[in-house]
TORDREN-674192 format. One record per residue (C-alpha): z negated, x, y. Coordinates in steps of 0.02 Angstrom, whole numbers, plus 50000, padded with zeros to 5 digits. Example, Ala and Ser with C-alpha at 12.3 -4.5 7.8 and 13.67 -1.06 7.14 Angstrom:
496105061549775 496435068449947 
***
This chain:
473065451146782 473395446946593 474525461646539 474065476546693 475215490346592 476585490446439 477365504246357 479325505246336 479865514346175 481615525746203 482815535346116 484315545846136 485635551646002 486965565446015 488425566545888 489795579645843 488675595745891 489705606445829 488695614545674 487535603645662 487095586445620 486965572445737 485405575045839 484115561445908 482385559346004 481345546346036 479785544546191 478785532446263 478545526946431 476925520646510 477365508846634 475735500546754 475805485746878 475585488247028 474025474347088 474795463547231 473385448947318 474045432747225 472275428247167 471245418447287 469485420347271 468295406147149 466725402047184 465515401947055 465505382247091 466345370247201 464415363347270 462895372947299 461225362147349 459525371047410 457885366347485 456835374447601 455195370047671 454815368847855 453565381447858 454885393947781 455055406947943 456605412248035 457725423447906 457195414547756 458445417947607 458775400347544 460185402147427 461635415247382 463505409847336 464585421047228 466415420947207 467535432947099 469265436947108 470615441546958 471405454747064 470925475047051 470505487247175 470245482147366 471145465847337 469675460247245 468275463047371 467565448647438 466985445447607 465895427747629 465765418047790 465255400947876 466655389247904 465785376947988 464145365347993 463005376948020 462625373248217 461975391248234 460425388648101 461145397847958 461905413447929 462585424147754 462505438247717 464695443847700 464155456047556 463145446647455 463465429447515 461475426747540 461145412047666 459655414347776 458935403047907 459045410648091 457505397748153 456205385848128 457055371348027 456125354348075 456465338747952 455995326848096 457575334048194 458755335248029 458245332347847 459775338347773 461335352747824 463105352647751 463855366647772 465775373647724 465665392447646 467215402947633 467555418747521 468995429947591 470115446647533 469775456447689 471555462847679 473095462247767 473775445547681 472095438747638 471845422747528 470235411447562 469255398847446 467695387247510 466445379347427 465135364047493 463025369747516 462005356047554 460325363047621 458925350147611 457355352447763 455725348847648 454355341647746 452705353047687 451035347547702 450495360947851 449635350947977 448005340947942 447715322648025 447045320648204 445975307748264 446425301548436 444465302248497 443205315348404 441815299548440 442375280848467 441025269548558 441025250548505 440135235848549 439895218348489 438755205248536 437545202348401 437985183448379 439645189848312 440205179148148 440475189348005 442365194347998 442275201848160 443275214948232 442255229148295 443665240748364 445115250448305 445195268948267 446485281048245 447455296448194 449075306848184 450005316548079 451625324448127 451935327447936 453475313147884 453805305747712 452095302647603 451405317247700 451305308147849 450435291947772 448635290247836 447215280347749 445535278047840 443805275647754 442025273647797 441035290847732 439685280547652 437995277947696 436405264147696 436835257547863 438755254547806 438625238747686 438725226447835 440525236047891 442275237447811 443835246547863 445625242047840 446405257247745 448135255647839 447585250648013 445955258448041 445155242548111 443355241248094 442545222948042 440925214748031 440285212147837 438505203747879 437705196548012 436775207248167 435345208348232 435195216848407 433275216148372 433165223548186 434275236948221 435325239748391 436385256548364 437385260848182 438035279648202 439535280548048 440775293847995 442485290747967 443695299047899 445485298447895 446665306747739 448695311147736 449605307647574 449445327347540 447535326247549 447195333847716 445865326247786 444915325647962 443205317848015 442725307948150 440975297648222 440835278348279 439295275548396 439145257448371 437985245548470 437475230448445 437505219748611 436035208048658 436175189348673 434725180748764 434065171948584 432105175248623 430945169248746 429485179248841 427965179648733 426125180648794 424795189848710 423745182848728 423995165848757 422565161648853 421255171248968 419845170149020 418945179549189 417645175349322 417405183249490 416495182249626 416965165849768 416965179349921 417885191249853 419385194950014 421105190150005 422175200349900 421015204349772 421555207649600 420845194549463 421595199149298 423445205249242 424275194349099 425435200748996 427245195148916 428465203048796 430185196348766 431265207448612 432895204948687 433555220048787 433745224548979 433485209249084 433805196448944 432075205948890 430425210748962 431125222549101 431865205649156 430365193049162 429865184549299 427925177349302 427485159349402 425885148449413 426535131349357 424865120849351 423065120049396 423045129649569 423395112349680 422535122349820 423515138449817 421985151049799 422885163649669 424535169049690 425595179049530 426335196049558 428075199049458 427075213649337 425875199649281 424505202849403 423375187949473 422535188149635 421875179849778 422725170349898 421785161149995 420005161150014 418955155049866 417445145449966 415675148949955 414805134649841 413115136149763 413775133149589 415315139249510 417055134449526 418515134749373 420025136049391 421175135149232 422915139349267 424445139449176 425635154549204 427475156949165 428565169649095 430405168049129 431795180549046 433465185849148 434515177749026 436025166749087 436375155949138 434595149849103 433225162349050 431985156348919 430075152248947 428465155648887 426705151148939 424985155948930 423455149249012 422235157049139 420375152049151 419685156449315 417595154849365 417255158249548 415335163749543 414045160449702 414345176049801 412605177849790 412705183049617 412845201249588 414315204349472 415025221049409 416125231349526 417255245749466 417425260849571 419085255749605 419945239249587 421445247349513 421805265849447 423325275949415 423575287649273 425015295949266 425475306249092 426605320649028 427695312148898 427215311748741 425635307848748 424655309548552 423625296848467 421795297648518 421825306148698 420905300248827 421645295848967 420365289449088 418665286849115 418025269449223 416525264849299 415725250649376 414035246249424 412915230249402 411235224349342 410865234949188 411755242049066 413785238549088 414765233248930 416705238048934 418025230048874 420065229248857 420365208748875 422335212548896 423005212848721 424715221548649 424445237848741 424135255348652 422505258948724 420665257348702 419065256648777 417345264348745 416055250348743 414785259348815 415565275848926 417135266549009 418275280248916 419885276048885 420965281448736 422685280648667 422655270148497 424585275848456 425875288148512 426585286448690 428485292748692 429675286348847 430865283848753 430195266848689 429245262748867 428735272548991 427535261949100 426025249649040 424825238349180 423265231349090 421545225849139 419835232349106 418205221249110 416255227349136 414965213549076 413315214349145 411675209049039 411775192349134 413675191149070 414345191749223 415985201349212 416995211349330 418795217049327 419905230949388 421795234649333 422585250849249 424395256949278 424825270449181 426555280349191 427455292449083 428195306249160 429775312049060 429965330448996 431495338048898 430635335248732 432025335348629 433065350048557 434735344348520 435215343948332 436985346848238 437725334748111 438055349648000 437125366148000 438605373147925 440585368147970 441415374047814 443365371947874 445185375647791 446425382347926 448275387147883 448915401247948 450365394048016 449375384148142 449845386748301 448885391248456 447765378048505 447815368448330 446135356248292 445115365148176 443525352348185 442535343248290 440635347648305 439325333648355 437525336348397 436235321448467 434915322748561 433455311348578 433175313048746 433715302248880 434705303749052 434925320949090 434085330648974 435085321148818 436675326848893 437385340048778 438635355948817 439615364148674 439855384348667 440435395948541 440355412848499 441905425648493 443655424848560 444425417648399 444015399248429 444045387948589 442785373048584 442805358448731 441185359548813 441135340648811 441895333048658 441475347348528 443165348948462 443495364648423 445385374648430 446225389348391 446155402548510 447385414348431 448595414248287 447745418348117 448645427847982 447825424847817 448755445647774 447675452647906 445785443347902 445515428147787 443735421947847 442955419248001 441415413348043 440695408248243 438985403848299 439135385548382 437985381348526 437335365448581 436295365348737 435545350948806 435535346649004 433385347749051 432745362249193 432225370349038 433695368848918 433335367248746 434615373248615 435145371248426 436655380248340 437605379048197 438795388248094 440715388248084 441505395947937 443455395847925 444455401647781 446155405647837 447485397247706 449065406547649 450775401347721 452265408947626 452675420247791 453005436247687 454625440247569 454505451047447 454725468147440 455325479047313 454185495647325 455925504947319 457565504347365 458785513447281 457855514847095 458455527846986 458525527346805 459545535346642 459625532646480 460575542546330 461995535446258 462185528846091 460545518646118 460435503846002 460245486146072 458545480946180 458125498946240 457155500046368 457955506846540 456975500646667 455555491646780 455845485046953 454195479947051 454225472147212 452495464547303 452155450447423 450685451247524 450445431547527 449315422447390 449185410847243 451095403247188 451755411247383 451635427847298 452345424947115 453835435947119 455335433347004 456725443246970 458495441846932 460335449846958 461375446147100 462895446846984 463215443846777 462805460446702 462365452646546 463835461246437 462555477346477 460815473346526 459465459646528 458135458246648 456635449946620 456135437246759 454475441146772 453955456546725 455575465346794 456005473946657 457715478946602 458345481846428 459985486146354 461245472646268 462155485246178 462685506546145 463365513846284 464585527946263 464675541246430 466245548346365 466905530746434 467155532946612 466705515246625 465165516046574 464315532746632 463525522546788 463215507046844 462455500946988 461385484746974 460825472847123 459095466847072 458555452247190 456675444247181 456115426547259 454265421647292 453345408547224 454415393147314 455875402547317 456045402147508 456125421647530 457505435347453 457655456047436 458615463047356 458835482347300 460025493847216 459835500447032 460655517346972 460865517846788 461595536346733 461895535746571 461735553846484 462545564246368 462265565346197 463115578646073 464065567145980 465575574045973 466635590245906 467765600345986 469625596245999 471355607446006 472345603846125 473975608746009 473855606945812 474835624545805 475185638345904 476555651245878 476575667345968 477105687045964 476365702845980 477085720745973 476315730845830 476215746345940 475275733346108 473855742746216 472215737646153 471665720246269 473215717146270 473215696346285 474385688946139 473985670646182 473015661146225 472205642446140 471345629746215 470105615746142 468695603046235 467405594546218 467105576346269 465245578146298 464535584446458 463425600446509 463265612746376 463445598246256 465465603846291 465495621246296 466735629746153 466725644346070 468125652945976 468085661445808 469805670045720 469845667845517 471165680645515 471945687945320 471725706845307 472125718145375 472395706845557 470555704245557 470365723345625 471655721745759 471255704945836 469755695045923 469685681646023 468305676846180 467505663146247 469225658346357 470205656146201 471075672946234 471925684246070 471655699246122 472195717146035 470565722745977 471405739545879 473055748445896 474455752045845 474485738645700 474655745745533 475215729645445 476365726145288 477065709345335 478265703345491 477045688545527 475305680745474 474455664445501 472805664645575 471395652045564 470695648845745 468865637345753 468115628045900 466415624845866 465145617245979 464055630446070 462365618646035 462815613445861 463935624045760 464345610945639 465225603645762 466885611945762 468715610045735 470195622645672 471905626145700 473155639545664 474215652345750 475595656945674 475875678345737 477365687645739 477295704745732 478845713545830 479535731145843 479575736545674 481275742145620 482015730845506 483475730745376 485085728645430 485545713145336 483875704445387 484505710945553 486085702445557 485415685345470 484205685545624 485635686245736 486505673545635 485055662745643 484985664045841 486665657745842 486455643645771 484755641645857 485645641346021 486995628745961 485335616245923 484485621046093 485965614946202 486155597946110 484345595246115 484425598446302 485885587346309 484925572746239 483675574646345 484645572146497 485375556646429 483755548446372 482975552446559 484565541846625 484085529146507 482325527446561 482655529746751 483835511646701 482425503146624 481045507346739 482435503446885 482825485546795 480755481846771 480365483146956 481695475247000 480975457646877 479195460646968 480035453247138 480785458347312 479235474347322 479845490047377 478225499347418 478255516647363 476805514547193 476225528647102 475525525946902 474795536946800 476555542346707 477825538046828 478095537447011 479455529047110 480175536247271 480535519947390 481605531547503 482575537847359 482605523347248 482055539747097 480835539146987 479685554846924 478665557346759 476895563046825 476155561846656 477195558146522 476245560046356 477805566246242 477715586446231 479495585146206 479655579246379 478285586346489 477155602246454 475495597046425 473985607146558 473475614746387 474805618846298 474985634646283 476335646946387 477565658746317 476975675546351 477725684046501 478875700446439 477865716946442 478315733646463 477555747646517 477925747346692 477305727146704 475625731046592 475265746446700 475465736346860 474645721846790 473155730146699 472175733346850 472005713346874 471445708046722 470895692446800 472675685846793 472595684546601 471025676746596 470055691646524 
***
């Protein structure tokens, strides 16, 4: 890991060549380690923490883990795993150590996870590092409060002290933490002053005094808040219980009527009336009446509705009779009712006087309720001596009579719902004064008056779309005026979205609601009331679906490809990654980053995705003519995770020349060669790619060569003219590479031609000869010491491996290879020309003669031409 090759420096010396001097050569060896797995992977850091909300859906990313590893090749790939803790809620990803959540996480169950990660060689002696993630469960404010009862009923007597307690509502959350904290409040209004409400508790006390008799119902809305500010409605009906605290009043409080002393037993005389405020029998529907003086003989006798009559018979006396008694009005109240009193005044007339007689001595009316102001009801007659005077002596009763025509009116409204029965006497005065009496009952007959009417024309409601099935969404109230059956009120609603209890209003979910696929809603609400001939009102319900983060984000592509040309300064730009997430608001703010440091190369810009170069690249470095980028993007809160791959080519730019592969070349050509005959053959490339490294060949060659040679586009000399007619034994040539885009991009070398079979002189002949003596003498020592410096390396290589440890494994590098079954090694690549022929170097010419060229010459492929 700190020193992956070295390079060993040799040499070799021979001595006492006989005619020559002592000869040496020097090389050097390339030697590369061999990786072995002694490097455990690290994790980026020992801990990891992470939250994620409880609304976050099954296969959430929540976090990734990286680890790296000093070794090369497969011993560095990293495989990641749970060790433990995870209880079958998480898994990671074992390429890019991503942890995802396989199910609804619930905070009330477990707040917090610890889990053990490990980071494993998947080889066959792997090594294994772990590191700690703590994954915290965030409670999210998802689910609004619920009041136990969508209406509470209360009563209280109204002799309560102040302080009282009226009754206790209440709600739930199933939110924890500050989410979960409820405070209740009174919605104010004018009838609230006398009322307070404990914030914590709910309980609802008495501020003032009440007064059953001032005002008997108080209809309030509460409403109850979490600590996120969800918030849900409710109604109290509260009513005031009465306490007998009033006795019967009479009205008025004395009477006065005469009739006629043979009138038969039973007949009616005049009908008093009481009142008593308090309610049901503590009030006027509970009075009892009494005679309590001035009737020693028993001649009247007291009906419970108020209604005098006779008894017993009156007697028949010449002059007239009173009678002034003293009635009594008791209440139902207990244990004792209370009293009140009026008096009676009763003259029994000779029966010989004529008095006025009604038609009837009582009438009937019964009315459709309501009844207006100013109708008349009923018309009365009675008869008598002259003209007949009408009047109304019971007082407190809506109604009227014409002096003169017996009609009678209504002086106010008539509605059932404040009484629904009245019994009252009429009178009919004669000229003489003599009066005569007859009694009226009139009844109201109920009708379904009343419409019902909503609360709220309009429910304007927030629903998440993570509610489930069956979630509150709000509770709908409508009242009705009307009483017994036709007040009672049944709750419907339009569509198949929304549920609503036919009884109670509340209205549910009926199916799940996702915000990505319809965000409003809106439902006609029907309240219909219980008459034969139903009466209805409606209102509207408008729900706007809120966004739950239940979509990732997704990059729109997955591989991106992208290039850019080398030699590109600092900050270029290379790229834009986009990925979208169909949620809303801070659910759908996307941000980007790289699952691994790549920031010796590139920079990516968090939000917009964009991705810039650090620095030049150079594509003639094999290391840097791709890379592959993981981009991964978040959401908003960082609860969701893709990820995608980006292919950066980087491309070719002509920046450099062409290169010989040999500084010289030497070859030989017979004067008298066929013309195409191939003298040699040179070789130089480019490091650029495409046509940016195609070479051509030009030959600079001295007169008069420049006739008999050319060279193509392989880097062949050819024989271009023949036979030579030259003046020297040899020439140097000039040979150019230049680029085949830019010319000025080139590079030269020189060949170095013999020219053979040209008679010679005989002394050159023999020093020739001479020479190749002593050439062969040099040849066989060089050879020589090239044996004995291969020994020499084979012992250094042999001594190296065996310092690296007890490994025999057959390796391979990229100038040597050892043979474990041999225990040999073998130069694949050794750099040194002396040693090893270089792929470009060029070959000695194969011998020619006539027979060879004439075979060859039909396969002029096997020269290159």
């Amino acid at each position: 890991e700190s020193s992956p090759n070295m390079t060993l420096s040799v040499g070799g010396r021979i001595s006492n060549v006989q005619g020559t001097q002592n000869l040496t050569c020097t090389g050097q060896v390339l030697v590369i380690l061999q990786d072995f797995n002694d490097n455990a992977p690290v994790f980026g850091s020992a801990t990891y923490s992470a939250n994620v909300s409880k609304t976050s859906p099954p296969g959430t990313g929540i976090l990734a883990v990286g680890a790296t590893d000093m070794d090369v090749g497969t011993n560095a790939v990293i495989s990641y795993s749970i060790l433990s803790g995870s209880e079958g809620v998480f898994r990671i990803d074992p390429y890019l150590g991503t942890i995802y959540s396989t199910q609804a996480l619930n905070p009330a169950l477990q707040k917090t996870y610890t889990i053990t990660v490990g980071a494993t060689n998947p080889v066959q002696y792997p090594l294994t590092s772990s590191a700690i993630v703590t994954i915290n469960v965030l409670d999210s404010n998802d689910v609004p409060p619920m009041f136990t009862l969508p209406l509470y009923y209360f009563y209280l007597a109204e002799n309560a002290p102040i302080g009282s307690t009226v009754g206790m509502i209440s709600a739930s959350d199933p939110d924890t933490g500050a989410f979960g904290k409820l405070t209740y409040t009174i919605v104010p209004s004018s009838i609230t002053k006398n009322f307070s409400m404990d914030a914590t508790s709910g309980k609802l006390t008495t501020t003032g005094l009440l007064d059953r008799e001032k005002r008997q119902r108080y209809w309030m809305k509460v409403q109850v808040k979490d600590g996120g500010g969800l918030s849900a409605n409710s109604f109290i009906l509260f009513t005031v219980r009465d306490i007998n605290d009033n006795a019967p009043v009479f009205t008025p409080k004395s009477y006065t009527v005469a009739i006629s002393q043979g009138v038969p037993q039973g007949t009616g005389v005049i009908a008093v009336r009481a009142y008593d405020i308090d309610y049901g029998t503590n009030g006027t529907a509970g009075l009892s009446f009494s005679i309590i003086s001035g009737d020693v003989t028993k001649r009247f006798q007291i009906s419970s509705t108020g209604i005098i009559s006779v008894q017993n018979p009156l007697g028949q006396v010449s002059t007239d009779t009173n009678y002034l008694l003293t009635v009594q009005a008791v209440d139902g109240g207990r244990p004792t009712g209370l009293k009140g009193v009026a008096t009676v005044n009763i003259t029994a007339y000779p029966p010989t006087a004529t008095i006025p007689k009604f038609a009837y001595p009582s009438y009937t009316v019964n009315l459709n309720d309501p009844v207006a102001k100013n109708v008349a009801i009923l018309t009365v007659s009675a008869k008598g001596n002259g003209t007949m005077y009408y009047g109304r002596p019971t007082y407190g009763v809506p109604f009227i009579i014409n002096r003169l025509t017996g009609v009678i009116t209504t002086n106010n409204i008539l509605n059932a719902e404040y009484k629904g029965s009245w019994i009252f006497s009429v009178s009919a005065r004669d000229k003489f004064g003599q009066t005569g009496y007859a009694i009226i009952h009139v009844n109201l007959i109920h009708q379904n008056e009343h419409a019902p009417v909503f609360i709220q024309k309009t429910y304007n409601i927030f629903v998440n779309e993570s509610s489930p099935v069956g979630s509150s969404v709000v509770t709908v109230t409508a009242t009705d005026k009307d009483a017994g059956q036709d007040g009672l009120i049944t709750y419907s609603i339009s569509g198949d979205t929304f549920n609503v209890d036919p009884q109670s209003g509340l209205i549910t979910t009926a199916i799940s609601l996702d915000r990505e696929t319809r965000y409003t809603y809106t439902a006609l609400v029907v309240a219909t009331d219980g008459g034969k001939q139903p009466l209805r009102a409606t209102s509207t319900l408008k729900v706007t679906v809120t966004d739950a983060n239940d979509n990732p984000p997704v990059f729109t592509m997955n591989p991106y490809n992208f290039s850019i040309q080398e030699n590109q300064p600092a900050n270029t730009y290379v790229a834009t990654v986009s990925a979208t997430d169909a949620d809303i608001g801070t659910n759908a703010n996307v941000m980007y980053s790289f699952s691994r440091d790549y920031s010796s190369s590139f920079t990516l810009n968090p939000l917009t995705g964009v991705i810039t170069s650090v620095r030049p690249f150079d594509r003639e470095n094999p290391a840097e003519q791709f890379f592959d980028l993981v981009v991964m993007t978040t959401d908003g809160v960082k609860t969701h995770v893709d990820s995608t791959h980006v292919d950066i080519y980087i491309l070719d730019v002509n920046d450099n020349s062409p290169v010989f592969a040999q500084k010289s070349y030497e070859a030989q050509v017979d004067y008298n060669a066929i013309i195409g005959y191939p003298i040699t053959q040179v070789s130089a490339s480019d490091a650029d790619a495409g046509n940016n490294s195609l070479v051509w060949y030009k030959l600079q060659a001295p007169s008069p060569m420049d006739r008999y040679l050319e060279i193509n586009n392989m880097g062949n000399v050819l024989v271009k003219l023949s036979p030579m007619d030259v003046d020297k034994l040899s020439y140097r040539i000039n040979v150019t590479a230049y680029d085949a885009v830019n010319s000025s991009m080139n590079a030269t070398t020189v060949l170095d031609l013999a020219i053979t079979g040209i008679i010679a002189e005989p002394t050159q002949q023999a020093q020739k000869s001479s020479d190749k003596g002593i050439s062969a003498g040099a040849t066989a020592g060089i050879a020589l010491a090239a044996v004995s410096v291969t020994i020499l390396v084979i012992i250094i290589i042999i001594v190296i491996v065996q310092r690296q440890g007890p490994r025999h494994e057959p390796f391979e590098g990229d100038m040597v290879k050892y043979d474990a079954d041999t225990g040999g090694l073998a130069g694949v690549g050794i750099s040194n020309p002396m040693y090893a022929t270089s792929p470009n170097a060029p070959q000695e010419n194969p011998a020619y003669d006539d027979a060879t060229y004439d075979n060859q010459a039909a396969s002029p492929d096997k020269y290159g031409l």
